[in-house]
C-alpha positions as a Markdown table, in Angstrom:
| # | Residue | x | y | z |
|---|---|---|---|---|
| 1 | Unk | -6.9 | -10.4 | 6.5 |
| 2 | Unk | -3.9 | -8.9 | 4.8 |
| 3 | Unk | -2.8 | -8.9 | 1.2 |
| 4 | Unk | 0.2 | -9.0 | -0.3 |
| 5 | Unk | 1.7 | -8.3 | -3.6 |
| 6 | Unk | 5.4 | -8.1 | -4.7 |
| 7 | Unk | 6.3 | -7.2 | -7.9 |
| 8 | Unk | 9.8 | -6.0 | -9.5 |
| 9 | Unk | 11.5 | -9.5 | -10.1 |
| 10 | Unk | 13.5 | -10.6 | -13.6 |
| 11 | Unk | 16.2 | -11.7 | -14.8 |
| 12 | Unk | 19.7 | -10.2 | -14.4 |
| 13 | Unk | 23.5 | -10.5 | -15.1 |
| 14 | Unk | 25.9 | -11.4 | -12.0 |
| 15 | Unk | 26.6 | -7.9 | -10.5 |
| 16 | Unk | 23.3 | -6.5 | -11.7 |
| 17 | Unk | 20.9 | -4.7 | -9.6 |
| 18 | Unk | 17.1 | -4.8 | -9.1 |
| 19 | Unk | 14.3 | -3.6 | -6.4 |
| 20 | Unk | 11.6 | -5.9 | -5.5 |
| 21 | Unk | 8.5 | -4.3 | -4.2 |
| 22 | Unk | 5.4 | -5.5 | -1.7 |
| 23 | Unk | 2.2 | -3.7 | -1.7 |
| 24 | Unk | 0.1 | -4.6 | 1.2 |
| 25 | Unk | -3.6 | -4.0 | 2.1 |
| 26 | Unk | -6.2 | -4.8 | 4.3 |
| 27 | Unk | -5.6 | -5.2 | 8.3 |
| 28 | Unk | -2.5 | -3.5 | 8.3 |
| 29 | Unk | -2.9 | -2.3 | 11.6 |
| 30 | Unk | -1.9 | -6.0 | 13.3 |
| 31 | Unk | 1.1 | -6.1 | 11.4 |
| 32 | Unk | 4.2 | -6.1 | 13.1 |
| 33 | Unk | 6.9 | -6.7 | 11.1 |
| 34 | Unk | 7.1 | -7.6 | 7.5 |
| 35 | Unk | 10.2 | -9.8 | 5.8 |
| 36 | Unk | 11.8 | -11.2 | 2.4 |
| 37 | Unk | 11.9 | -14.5 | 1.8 |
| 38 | Unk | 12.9 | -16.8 | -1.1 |
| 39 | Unk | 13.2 | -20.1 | -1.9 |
| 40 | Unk | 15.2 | -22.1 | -5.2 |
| 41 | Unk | 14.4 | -25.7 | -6.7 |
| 42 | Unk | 15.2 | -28.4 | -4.5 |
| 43 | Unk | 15.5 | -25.7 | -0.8 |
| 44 | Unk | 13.4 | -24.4 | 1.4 |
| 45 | Unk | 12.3 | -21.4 | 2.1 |
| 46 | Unk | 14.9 | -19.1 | 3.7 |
| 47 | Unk | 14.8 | -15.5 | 5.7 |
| 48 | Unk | 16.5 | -12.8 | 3.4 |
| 49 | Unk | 15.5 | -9.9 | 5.6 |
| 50 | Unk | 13.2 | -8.4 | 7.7 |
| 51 | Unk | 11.7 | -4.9 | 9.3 |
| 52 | Unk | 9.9 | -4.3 | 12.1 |
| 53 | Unk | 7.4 | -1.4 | 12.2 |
| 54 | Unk | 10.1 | 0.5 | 14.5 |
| 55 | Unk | 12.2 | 0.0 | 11.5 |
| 56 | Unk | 14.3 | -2.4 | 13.1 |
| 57 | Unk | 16.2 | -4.8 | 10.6 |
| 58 | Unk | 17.8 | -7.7 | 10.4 |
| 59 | Unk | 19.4 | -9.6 | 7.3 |
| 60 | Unk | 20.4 | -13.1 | 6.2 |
| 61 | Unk | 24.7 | -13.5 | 6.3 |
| 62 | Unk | 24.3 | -14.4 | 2.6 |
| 63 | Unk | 23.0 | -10.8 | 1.9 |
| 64 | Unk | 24.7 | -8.4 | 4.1 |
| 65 | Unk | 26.2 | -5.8 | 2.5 |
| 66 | Unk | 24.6 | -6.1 | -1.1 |
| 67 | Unk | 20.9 | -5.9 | 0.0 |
| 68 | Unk | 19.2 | -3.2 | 1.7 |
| 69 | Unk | 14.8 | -4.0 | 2.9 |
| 70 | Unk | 13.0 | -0.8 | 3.7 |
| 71 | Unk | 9.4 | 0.4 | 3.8 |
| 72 | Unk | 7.9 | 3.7 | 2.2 |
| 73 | Unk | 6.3 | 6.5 | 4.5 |
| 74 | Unk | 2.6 | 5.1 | 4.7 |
| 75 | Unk | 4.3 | 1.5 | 5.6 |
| 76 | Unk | 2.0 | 0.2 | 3.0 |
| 77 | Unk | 5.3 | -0.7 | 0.7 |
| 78 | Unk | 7.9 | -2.6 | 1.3 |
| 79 | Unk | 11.2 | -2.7 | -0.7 |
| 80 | Unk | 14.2 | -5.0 | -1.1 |
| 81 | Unk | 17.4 | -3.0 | -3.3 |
| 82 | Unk | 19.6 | -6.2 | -4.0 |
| 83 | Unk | 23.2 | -5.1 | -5.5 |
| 84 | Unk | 25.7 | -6.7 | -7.0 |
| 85 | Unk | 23.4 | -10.0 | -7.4 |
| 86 | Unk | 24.7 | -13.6 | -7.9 |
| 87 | Unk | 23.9 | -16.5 | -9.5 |
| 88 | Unk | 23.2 | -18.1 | -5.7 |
| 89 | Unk | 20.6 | -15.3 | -5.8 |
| 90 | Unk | 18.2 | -17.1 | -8.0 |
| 91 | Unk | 14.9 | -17.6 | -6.0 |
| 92 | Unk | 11.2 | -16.8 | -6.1 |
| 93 | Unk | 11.4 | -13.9 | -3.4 |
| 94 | Unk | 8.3 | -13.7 | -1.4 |
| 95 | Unk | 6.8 | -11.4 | 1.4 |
| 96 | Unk | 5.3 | -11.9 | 4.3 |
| 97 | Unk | 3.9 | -10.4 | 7.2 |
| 98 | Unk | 4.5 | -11.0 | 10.6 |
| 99 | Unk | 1.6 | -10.5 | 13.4 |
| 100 | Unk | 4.3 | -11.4 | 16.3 |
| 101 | Unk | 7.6 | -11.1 | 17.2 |
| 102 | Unk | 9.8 | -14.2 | 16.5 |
| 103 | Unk | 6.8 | -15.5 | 14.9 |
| 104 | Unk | 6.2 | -16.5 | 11.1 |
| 105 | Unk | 4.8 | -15.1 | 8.6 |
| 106 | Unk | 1.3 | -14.9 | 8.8 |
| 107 | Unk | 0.1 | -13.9 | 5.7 |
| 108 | Unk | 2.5 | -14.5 | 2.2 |
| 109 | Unk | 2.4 | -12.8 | -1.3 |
| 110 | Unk | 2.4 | -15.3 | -4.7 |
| 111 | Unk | 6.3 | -14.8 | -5.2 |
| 112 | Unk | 8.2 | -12.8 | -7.9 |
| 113 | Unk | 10.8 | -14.7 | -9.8 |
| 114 | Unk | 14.5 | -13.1 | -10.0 |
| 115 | Unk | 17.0 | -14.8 | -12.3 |
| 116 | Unk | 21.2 | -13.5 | -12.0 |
| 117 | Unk | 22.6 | -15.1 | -14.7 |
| 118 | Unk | 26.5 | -15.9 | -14.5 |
C-alpha cells in the first residue's frame, strides 16, 4: 500500500502563485511514476502533469509553460509550482501514483482545494 498526502492548496488572485505538495509513504519501491490531477464541479478528472522516477515529465497543454511538477531528492515529495494561475485553474488537485507505465493511478491522495479568483 502507498499513501498519499498533498497539502499547499488555497485560494488565489488570477496571476498568483502557489506550490502544491504530495507526501508519500509506504511501498514506495513499486512506484513508478507519480502525477497531478484535478478535477472542477460538473468535469472529470483530468492529467495536469506527471513524473516518472527517471524524472521524465509530461504536462497537460492547458499548463505548459506556467506549471512546473518535480520530486525532492528522497522521491518521497512531490511538487507542483503553478504560476500565473487562472480562474480555469480552480480544481481539487489530487496525486496519484502510478505502478505502470501508461497505466492509472493506483493509489490517490484526498485532494487539496486551490481557488484563482478573477
Amino acid at each position: 500500500q502507498v499513501q498519499l498526502q498533498e497539502t499547499g492548496g488555497g485560494f488565489v488572485q488570477a496571476g498568483g502563485s502557489l506550490r502544491l505538495s504530495c507526501a508519500s509513504s509506504g511501498r514506495i519501491f513499486n512506484i513508478y511514476a507519480m502525477g497531478w490531477y484535478r478535477q472542477s464541479p460538473g468535469k472529470q478528472r483530468e492529467t495536469v502533469a506527471t513524473i516518472t522516477n527517471g524524472g521524465r515529465t509530461n504536462y497537460a497543454d492547458s499548463v505548459k509553460g506556467r506549471f512546473t511538477i518535480s520530486r525532492g531528492n528522497d522521491k518521497n515529495t512531490m511538487y507542483l509550482q503553478m504560476n500565473n494561475l487562472k480562474p480555469d485553474d480552480t480544481a481539487v488537485y489530487y496525486c496519484g501514483a502510478l505502478l505502470y507505465i501508461n497505466s492509472s493511478p493506483a493509489y490517490w491522495g484526498q485532494g487539496t482545494q486551490v481557488t484563482v479568483s478573477s
